[in-house]
N, C-alpha and C positions, 0 to 999 in steps of 0.2 A: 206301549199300546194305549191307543187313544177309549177315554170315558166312552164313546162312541163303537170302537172295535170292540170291546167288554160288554155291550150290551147286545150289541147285533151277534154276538159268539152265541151268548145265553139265549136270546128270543130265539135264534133259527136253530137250535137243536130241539126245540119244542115239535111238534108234528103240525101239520099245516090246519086243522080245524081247533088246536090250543092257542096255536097265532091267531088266527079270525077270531077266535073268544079274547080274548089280551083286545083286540084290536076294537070289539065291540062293546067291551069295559069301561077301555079312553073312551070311547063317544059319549057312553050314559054319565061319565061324569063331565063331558063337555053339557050334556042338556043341564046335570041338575047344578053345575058352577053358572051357567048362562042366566039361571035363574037367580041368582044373586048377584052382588056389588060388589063384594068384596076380595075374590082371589084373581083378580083376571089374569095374573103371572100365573099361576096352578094353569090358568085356561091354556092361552098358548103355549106351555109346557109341551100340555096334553095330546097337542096339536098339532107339536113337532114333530114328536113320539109317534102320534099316529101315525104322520107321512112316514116315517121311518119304517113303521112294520108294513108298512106299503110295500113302499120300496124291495124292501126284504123277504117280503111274500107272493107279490104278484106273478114274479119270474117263474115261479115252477107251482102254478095255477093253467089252468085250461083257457084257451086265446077270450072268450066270453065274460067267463070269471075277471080275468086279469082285468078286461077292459070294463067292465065295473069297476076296478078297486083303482084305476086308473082317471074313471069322472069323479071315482069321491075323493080323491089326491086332488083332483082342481077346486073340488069345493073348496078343501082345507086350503086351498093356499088360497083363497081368495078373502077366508075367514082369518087369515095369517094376515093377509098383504092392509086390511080394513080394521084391524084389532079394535086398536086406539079408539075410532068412529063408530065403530058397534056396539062395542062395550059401555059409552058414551049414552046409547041408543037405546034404551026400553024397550022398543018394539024391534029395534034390528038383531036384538039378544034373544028375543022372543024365535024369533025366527031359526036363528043358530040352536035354539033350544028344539024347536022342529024339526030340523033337517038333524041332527044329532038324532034324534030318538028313532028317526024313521031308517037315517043309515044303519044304526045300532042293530033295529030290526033287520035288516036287510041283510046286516055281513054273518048275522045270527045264522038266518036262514041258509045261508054259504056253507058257513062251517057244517051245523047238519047235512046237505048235501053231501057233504064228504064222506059222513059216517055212513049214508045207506049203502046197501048191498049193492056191489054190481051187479048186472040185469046178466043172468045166463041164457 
C-alpha cells in the first residue's frame, strides 16, 4: 500500500466537517509559511495535501459545496503550477497569503454548515 493509500484510508474515515477542518488548517498554514522565506517545500507539501483532501472529499458533498472545493483545487494548482515564481515574489506570496486565509474562512464556514440541524 502506497504512502498515499495510508493517508487517504486515515483522512476519509474522519466525518466530512473534520475533513473541511484538516483541510482549513493546510490553508492557515499556507497563509502564515507565504509569509516567510524560508519553508516553501512545507508550502507545496501543504498544497498537495490539500488537493488531496479535495479530491477525497468533494465526491460525497452536495453538487454546490463540491463545486466550491472544485475552484479552490484550481487555485491550488495554479499556486502548484507557479511555486518556484511566487515564492520568488513578495507581493505574489502576499497574495497566496490572501487567498489562503479567505479560503480557510470559507471551507470553515462549509464545515459548520454541516453541523447545523436539518430544517424540519
Amino acid at each position: 500500500m502506497t504512502t498515499i493509500s495510508i493517508e487517504r484510508a486515515q483522512f476519509v474515515q474522519n466525518d466530512i466537517p473534520t475533513r473541511l477542518h484538516n483541510l482549513a488548517a493546510h490553508l492557515t498554514k499556507i497563509n502564515l509559511l507565504s509569509t516567510e522565506t524560508t519553508q516553501p517545500d512545507e508550502a507545496i507539501r501543504l498544497i498537495r495535501e490539500s488537493q488531496y483532501f479535495i479530491e477525497w472529499t468533494a465526491r460525497e458533498m452536495d453538487i454546490d459545496t463540491a463545486a466550491e472545493l472544485v475552484d479552490l483545487m484550481r487555485v491550488l494548482s495554479g499556486w502548484k503550477l507557479n511555486w518556484e515564481s511566487t515564492w520568488s515574489d513578495a507581493t505574489a506570496r502576499n497574495q497566496v497569503a490572501v487567498q489562503a486565509s479567505s479560503w480557510s474562512q470559507r471551507v470553515l464556514e462549509m464545515s459548520g454548515k454541516l453541523n447545523e440541524p436539518a430544517a424540519s
